[in-house]
Every structure is written in structure tokens, then in C-alpha cells.
N, CA, C and O of each residue as an XYZ file, in Angstrom:
632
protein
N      -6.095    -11.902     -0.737
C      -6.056    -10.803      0.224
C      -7.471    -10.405      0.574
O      -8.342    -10.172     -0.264
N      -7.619    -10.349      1.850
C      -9.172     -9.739      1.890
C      -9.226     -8.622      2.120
O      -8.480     -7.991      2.869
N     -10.371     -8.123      1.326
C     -10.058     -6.540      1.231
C     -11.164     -5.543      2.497
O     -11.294     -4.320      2.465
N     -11.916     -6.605      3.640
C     -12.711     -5.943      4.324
C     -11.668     -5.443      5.423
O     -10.646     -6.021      5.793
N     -12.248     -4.077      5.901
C     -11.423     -3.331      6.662
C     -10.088     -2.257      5.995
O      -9.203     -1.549      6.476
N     -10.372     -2.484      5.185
C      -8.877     -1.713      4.623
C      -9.007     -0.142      4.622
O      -9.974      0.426      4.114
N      -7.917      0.542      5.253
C      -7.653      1.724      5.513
C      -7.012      2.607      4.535
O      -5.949      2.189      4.076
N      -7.550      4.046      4.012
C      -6.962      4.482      3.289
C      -7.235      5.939      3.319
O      -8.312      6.464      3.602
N      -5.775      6.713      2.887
C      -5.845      7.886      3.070
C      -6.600      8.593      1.838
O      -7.239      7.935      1.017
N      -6.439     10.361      1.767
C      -7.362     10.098     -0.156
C      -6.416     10.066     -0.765
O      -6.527      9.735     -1.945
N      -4.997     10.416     -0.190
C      -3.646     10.022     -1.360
C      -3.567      8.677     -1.890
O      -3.199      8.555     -3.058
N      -3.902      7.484     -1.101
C      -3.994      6.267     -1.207
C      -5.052      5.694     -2.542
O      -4.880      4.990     -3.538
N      -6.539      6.640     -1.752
C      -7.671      6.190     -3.334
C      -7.321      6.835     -4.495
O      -7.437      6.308     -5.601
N      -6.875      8.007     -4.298
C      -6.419      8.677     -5.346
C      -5.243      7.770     -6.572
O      -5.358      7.674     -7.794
N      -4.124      7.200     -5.624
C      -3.845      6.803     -6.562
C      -3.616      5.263     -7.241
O      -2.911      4.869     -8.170
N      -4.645      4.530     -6.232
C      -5.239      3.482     -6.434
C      -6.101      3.539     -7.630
O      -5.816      2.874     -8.626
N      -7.191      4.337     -7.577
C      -8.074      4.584     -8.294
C      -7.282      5.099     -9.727
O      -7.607      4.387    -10.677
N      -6.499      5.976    -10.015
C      -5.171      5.756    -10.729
C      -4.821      4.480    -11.475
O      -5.360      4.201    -12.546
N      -3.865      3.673    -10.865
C      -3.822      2.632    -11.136
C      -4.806      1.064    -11.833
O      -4.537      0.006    -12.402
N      -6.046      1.814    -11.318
C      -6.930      0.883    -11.981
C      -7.539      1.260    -13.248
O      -7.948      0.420    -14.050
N      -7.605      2.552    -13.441
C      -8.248      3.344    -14.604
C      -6.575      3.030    -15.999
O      -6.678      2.854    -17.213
N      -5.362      3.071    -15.214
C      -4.755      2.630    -15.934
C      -4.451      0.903    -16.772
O      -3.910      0.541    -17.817
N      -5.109      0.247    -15.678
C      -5.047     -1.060    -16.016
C      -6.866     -1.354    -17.173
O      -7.283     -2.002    -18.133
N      -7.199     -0.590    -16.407
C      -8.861     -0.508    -17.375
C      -8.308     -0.009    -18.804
O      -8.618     -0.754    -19.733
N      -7.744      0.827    -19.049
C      -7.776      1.877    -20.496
C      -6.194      1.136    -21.112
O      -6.074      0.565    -22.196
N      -4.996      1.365    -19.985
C      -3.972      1.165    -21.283
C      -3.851     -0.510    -21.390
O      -3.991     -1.191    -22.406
N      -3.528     -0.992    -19.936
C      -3.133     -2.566    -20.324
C      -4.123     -3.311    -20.516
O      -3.762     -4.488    -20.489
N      -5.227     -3.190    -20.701
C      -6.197     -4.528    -21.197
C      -6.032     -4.095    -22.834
O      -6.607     -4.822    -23.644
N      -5.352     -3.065    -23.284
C      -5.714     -2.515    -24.867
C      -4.328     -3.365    -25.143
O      -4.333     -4.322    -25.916
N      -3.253     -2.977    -24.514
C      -2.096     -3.697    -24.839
C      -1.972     -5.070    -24.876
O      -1.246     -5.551    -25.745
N      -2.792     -6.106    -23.759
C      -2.822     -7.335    -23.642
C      -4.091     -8.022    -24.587
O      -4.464     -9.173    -24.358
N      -4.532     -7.425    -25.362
C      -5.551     -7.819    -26.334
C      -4.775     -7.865    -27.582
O      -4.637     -8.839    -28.323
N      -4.117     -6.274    -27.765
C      -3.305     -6.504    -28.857
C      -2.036     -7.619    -28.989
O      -1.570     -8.047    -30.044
N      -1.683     -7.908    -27.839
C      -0.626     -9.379    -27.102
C      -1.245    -10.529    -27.877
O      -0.703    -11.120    -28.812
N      -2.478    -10.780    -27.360
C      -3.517    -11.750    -27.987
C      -3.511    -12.330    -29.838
O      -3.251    -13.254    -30.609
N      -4.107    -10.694    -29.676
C      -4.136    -10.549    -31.471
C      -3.094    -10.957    -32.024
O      -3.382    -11.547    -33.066
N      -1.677    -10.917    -31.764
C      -0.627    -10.779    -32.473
C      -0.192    -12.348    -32.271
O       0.482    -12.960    -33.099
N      -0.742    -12.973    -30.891
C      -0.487    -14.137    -30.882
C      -0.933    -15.370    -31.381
O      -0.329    -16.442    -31.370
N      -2.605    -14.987    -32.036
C      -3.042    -15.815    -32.367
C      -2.797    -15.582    -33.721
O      -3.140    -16.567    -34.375
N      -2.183    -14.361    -34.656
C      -1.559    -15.171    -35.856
C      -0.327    -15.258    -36.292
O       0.250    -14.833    -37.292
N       0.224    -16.364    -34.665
C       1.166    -17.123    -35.146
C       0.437    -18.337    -35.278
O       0.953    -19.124    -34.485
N      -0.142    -18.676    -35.649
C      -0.982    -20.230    -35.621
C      -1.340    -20.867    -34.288
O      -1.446    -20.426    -33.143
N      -1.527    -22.393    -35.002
C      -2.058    -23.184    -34.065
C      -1.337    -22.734    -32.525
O      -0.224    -22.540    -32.037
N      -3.012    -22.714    -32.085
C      -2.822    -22.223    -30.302
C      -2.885    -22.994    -29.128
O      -3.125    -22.503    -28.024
N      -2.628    -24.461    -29.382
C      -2.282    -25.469    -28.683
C      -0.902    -25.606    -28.077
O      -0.553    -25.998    -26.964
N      -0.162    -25.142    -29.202
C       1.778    -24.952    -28.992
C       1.855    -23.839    -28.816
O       2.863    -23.608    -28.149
N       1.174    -22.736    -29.122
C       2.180    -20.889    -29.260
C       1.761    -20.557    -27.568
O       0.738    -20.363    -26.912
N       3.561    -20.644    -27.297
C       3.720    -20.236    -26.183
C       3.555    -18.353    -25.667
O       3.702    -17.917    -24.526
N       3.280    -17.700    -26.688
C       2.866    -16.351    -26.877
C       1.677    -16.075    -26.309
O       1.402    -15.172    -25.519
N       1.003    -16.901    -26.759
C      -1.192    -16.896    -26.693
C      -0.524    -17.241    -25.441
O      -0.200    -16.132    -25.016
N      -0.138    -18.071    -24.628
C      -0.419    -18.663    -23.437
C       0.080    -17.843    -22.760
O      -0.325    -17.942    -21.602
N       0.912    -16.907    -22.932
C       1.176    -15.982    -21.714
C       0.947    -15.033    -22.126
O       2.002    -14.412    -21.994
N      -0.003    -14.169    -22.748
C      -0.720    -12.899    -23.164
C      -1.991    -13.656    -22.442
O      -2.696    -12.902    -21.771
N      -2.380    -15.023    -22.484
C      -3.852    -15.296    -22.119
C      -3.667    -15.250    -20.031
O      -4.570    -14.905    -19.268
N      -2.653    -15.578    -19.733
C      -2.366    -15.444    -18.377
C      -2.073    -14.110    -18.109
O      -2.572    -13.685    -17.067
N      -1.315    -13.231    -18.847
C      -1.480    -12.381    -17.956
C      -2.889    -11.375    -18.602
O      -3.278    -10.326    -18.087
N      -3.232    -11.761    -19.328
C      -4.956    -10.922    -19.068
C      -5.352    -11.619    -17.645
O      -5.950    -10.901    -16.844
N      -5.107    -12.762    -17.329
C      -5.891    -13.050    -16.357
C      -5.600    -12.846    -15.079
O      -6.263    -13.224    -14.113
N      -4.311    -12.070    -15.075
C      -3.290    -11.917    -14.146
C      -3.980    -10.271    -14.026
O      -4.073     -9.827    -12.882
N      -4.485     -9.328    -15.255
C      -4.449     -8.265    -15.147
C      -6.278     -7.895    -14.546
O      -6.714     -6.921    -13.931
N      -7.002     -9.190    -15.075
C      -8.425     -8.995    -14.684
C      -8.375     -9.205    -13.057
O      -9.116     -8.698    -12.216
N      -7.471     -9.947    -12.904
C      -7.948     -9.982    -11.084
C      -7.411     -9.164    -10.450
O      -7.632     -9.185     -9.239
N      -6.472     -8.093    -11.009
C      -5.603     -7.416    -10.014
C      -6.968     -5.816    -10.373
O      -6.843     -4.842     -9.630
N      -7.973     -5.774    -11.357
C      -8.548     -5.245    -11.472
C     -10.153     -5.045    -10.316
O     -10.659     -4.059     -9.782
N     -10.559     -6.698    -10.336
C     -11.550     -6.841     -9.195
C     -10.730     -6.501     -7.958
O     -11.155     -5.722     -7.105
N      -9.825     -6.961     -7.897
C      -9.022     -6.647     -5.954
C      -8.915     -5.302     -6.172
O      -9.073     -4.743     -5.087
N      -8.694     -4.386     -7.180
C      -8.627     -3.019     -6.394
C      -9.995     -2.541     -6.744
O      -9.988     -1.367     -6.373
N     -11.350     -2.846     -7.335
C     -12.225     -2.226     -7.051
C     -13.187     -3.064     -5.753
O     -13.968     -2.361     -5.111
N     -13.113     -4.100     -5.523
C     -12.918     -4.224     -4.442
C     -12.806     -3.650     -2.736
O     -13.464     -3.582     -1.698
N     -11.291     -3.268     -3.398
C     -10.636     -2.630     -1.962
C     -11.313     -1.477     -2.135
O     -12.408     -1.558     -1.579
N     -11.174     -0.655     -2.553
C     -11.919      0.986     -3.222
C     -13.304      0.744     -2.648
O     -13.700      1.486     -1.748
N     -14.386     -0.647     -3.293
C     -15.235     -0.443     -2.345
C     -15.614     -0.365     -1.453
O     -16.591      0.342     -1.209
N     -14.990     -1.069     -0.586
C     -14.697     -1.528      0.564
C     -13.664     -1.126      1.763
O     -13.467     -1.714      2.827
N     -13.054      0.095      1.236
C     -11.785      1.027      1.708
C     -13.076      1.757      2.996
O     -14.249      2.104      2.856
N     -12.090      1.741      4.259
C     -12.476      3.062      4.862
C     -11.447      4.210      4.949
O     -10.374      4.118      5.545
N     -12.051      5.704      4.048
C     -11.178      6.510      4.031
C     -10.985      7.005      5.194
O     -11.869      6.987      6.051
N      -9.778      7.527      5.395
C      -9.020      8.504      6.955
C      -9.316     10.055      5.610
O      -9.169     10.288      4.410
N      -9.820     10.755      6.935
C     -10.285     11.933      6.294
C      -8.979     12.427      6.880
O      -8.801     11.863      7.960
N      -7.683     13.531      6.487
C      -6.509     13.822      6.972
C      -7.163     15.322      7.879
O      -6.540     15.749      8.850
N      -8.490     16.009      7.389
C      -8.422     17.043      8.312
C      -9.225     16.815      9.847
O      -9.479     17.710     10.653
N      -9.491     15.569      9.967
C      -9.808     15.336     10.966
C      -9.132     13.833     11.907
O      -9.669     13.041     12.681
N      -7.770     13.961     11.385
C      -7.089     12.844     11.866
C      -6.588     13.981     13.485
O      -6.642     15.207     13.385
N      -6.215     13.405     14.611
C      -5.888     14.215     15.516
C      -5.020     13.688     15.590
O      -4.840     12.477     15.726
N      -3.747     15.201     15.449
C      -2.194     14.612     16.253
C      -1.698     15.171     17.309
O      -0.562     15.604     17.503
N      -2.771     15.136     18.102
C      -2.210     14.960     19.618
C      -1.399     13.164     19.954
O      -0.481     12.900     20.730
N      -2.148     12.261     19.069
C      -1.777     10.832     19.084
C      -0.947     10.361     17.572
O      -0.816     10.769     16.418
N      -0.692      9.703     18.082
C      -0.212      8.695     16.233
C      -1.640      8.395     16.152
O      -2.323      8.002     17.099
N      -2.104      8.635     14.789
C      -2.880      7.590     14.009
C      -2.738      7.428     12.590
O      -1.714      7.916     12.110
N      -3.652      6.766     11.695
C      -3.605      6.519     10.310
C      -3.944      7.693      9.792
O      -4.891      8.402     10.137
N      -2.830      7.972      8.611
C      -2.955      9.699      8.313
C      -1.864     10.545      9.101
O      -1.446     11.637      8.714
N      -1.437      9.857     10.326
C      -0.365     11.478     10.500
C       1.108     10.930     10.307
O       1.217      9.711     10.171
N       2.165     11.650     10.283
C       3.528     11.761     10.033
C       3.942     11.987     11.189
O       3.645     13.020     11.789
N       4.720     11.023     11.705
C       5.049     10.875     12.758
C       6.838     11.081     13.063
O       7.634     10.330     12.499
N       7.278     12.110     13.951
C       9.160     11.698     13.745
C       9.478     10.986     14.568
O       8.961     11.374     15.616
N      10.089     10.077     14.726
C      10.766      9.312     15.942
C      12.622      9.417     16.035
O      13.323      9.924     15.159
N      13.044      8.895     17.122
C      14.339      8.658     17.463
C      14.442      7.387     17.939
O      14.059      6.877     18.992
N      15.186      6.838     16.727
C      15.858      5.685     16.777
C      17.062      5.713     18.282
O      18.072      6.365     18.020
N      17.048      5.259     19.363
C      17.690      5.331     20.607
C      19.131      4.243     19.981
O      20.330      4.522     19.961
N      18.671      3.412     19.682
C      19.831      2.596     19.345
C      21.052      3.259     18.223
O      22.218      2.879     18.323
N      20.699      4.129     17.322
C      21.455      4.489     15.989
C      21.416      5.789     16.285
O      22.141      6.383     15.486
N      20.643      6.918     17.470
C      20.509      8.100     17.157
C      20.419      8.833     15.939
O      21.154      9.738     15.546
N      19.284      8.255     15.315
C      18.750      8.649     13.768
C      17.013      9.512     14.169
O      16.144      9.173     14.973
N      17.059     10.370     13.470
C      16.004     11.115     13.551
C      15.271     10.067     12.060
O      15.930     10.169     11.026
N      14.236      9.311     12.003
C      13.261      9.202     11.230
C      11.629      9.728     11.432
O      10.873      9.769     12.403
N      11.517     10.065     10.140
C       9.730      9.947     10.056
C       9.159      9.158      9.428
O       9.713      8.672      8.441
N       8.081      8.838      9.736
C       7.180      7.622      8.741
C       5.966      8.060      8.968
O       5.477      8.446     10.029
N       5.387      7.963      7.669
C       3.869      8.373      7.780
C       2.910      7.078      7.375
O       2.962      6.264      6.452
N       2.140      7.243      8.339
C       1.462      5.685      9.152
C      -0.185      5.800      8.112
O      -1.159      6.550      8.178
N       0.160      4.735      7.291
C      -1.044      4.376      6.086
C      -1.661      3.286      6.742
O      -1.474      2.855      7.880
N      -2.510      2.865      5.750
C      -3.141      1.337      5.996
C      -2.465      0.895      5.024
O      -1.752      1.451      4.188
N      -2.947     -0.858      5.332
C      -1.342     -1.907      4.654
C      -1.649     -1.781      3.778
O      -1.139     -2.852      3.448
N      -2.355     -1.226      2.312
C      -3.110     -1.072      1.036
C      -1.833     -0.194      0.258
O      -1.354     -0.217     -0.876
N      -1.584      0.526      1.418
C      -0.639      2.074      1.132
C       0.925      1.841      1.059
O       1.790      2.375      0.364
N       0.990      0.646      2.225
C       2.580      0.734      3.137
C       3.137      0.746      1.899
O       2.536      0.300      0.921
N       4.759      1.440      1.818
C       5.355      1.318      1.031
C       6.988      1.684      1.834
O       7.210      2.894      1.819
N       7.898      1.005      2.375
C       8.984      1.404      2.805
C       9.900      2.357      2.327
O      10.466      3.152      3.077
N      10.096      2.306      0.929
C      10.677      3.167      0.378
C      10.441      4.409      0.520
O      11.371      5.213      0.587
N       9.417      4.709      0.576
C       8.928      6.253      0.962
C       8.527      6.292      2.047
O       7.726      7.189      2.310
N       8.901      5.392      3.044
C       8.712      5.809      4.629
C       7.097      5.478      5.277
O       6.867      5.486      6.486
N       6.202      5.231      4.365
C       5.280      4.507      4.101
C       4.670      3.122      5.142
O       4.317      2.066      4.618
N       4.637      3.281      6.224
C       4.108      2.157      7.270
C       2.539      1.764      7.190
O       1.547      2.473      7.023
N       2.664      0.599      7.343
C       1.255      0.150      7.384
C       0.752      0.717      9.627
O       1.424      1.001     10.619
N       0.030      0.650      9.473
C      -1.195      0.656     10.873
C      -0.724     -0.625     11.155
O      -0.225     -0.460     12.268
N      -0.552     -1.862     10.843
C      -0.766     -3.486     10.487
C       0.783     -3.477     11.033
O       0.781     -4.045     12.126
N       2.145     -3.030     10.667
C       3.000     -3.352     11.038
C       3.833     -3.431     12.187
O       3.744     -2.245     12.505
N       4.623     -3.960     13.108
C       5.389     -4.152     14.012
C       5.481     -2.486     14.141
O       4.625     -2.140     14.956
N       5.888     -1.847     13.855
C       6.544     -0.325     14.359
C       5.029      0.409     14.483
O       4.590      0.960     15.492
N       4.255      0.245     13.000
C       3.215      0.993     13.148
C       1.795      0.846     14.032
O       0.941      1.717     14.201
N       1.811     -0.606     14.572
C       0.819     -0.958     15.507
C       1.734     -0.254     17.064
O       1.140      0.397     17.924
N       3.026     -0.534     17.113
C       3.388      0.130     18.439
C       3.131      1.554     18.593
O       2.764      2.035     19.666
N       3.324      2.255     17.503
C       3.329      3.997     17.706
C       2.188      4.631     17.637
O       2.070      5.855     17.686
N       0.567      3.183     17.424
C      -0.604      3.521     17.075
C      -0.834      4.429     18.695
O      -0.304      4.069     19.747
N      -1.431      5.226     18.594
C      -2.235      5.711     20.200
C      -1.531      6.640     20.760
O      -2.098      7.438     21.506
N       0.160      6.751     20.460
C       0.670      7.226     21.237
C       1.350      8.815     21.154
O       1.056      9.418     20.121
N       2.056      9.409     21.945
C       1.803     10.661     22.120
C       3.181     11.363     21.980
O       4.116     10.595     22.206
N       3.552     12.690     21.647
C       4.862     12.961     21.796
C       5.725     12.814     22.914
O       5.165     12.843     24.010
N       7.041     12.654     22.893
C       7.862     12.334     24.537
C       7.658     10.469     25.141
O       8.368      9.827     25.915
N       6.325     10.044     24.346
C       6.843      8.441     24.659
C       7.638      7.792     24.181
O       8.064      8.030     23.051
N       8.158      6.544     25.096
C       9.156      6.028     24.259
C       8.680      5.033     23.989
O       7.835      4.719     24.827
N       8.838      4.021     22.862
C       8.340      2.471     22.519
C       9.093      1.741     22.122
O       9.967      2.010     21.298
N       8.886      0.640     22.656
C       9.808     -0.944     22.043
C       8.737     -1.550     21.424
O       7.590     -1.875     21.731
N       9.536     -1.611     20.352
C       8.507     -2.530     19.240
C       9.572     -3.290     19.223
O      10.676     -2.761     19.354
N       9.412     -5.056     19.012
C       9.990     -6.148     18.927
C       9.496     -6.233     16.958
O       8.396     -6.245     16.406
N      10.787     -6.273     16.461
C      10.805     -6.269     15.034
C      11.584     -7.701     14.675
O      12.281     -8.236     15.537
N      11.388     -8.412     13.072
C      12.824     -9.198     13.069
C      13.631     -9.136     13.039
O      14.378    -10.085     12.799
N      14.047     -7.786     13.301
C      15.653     -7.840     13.598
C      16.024     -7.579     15.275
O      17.146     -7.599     15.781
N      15.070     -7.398     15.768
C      15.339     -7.462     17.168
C      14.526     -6.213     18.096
O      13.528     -5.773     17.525
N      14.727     -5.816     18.971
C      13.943     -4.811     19.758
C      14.674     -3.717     19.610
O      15.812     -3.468     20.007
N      13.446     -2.699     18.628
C      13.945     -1.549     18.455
C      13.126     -0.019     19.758
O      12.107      0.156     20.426
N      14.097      0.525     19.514
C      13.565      1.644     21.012
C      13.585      2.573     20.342
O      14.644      2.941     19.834
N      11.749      3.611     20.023
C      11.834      4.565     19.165
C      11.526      5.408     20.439
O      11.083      4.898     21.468
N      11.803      6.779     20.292
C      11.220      8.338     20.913
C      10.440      9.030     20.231
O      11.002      9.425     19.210
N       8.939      9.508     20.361
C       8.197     10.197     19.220
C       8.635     11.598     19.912
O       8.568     11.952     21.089
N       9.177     12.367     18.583
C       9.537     13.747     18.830
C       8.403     14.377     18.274
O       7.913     15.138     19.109
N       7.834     14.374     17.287
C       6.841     15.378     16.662
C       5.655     14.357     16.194
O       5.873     13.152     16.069
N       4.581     14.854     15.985
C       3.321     14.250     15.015
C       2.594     15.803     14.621
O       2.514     16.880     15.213
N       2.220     15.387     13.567
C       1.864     16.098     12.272
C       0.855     15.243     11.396
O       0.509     14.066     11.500
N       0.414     16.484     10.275
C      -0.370     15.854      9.335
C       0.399     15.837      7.913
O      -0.130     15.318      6.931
């Protein structure tokens, strides 16, 4: 993943930065002790234990450089100076689904952030590159894989 350009809110570094202090302090202590415990089962040519305590340290050291990395290399969205007269990265946006008459909101992150479950759009995605710029009362077709969806922005917010 390349991490130049990446967008982030401070909820985003916040709990990125989170996540890495957790992988720094608890799981490299846990995957050492993995280690320890594996190397006395003996010879470490056969113990299939060592070999996957030794992968995922190595699984856990790189997921460590990619988020300091991204962190370095993050440009933060300051939220009190995001303007929602428009969609941008940082505001909460409501739309109307025209096809389902569903009131949704999604609040428009960088792809570092997206998370669907919590409504969570990347800037980067099909819906969230269409609603980038735009203003309350427009309507947009974003072409998705499931087909062409027709949103209405009713509100933007922070």
C-alpha cells in the first residue's frame, strides 16, 4: 500500500496512533513470549509453533512500519476548518437514496479511515469521489457494482 497522500481526520490519527502503540507495547510482548515458549519445544527445524510465532512477528513488524509510515506521511483534515457549504473529507454528509427512499449519512474519511460498518467512506470510493465538491439539493449518480445509484444531499455537517 503506498502510504503517500493519505488523508486523515484527528479521529483517524488518534486512533491509528492507538493501534500502533498497542502493537508496540502489548503484541510484540505477547509474540516474543509465542517465541519463548516455542523454542522450548525443541528442535526448530520441525516445531511448527516457532514458525508461526516467527511469521507473525513478521506479520506484526510490518503492519508496524505501514502505520508509522502512514502517520508520517498522513495529511491531517483539520475538522474546524473543513467547509460544509460542500462535501469534503471530514464532513457528514445525509443523502437520499432515490431508488429505496432511505435517508443515509456517511461521513467521508480518507481510505486509511473507510470503514462501512460505521458509515465510514473513503474520499477514494465510487459514492465518496461522486459527493466530493458537492452541495446541498444536488442530485448524483454514482455508477457503483451494483449498478447506478441516485443519491440527494439533504444536509452536510461536521
Amino acid at each position: 500500500m503506498a502510504n503517500e497522500g493519505v488523508v486523515l481526520t484527528h479521529q483517524g490519527v488518534k486512533e491509528l496512533e492507538e493501534k500502533l502503540e498497542y502493537l508496540k507495547t502489548v503484541r510484540r510482548l505477547e509474540i516474543a513470549e509465542e517465541i519463548k515458549t516455542a523454542r522450548a519445544f525443541g528442535d526448530l527445524s520441525e516445531n511448527a509453533e516457532y514458525d508461526e510465532a516467527k511469521n507473525e512477528q513478521a506479520k506484526i513488524e510490518g503492519e508496524i512500519v505501514m502505520l508509522e509510515n502512514m502517520l508520517r506521511n498522513a495529511t491531517v483534515v483539520d475538522q474546524e476548518d473543513v467547509d460544509v457549504q460542500r462535501v469534503n473529507v471530514g464532513t457528514t454528509v445525509k443523502v437520499l437514496d432515490k431508488e429505496y427512499d432511505e435517508e443515509i449519512e456517511y461521513k467521508i474519511v480518507g481510505s486509511a479511515e473507510a470503514d462501512l460498518s460505521t458509515n465510514k467512506i473513503s474520499n477514494e470510493s465510487p459514492v465518496g469521489k461522486a459527493l466530493l465538491g458537492k452541495k446541498v439539493g444536488n442530485l448524483v449518480k454514482v455508477e457503483t457494482p451494483g449498478g447506478i445509484v441516485r443519491l440527494k444531499i439533504l444536509d452536510i455537517h461536521r
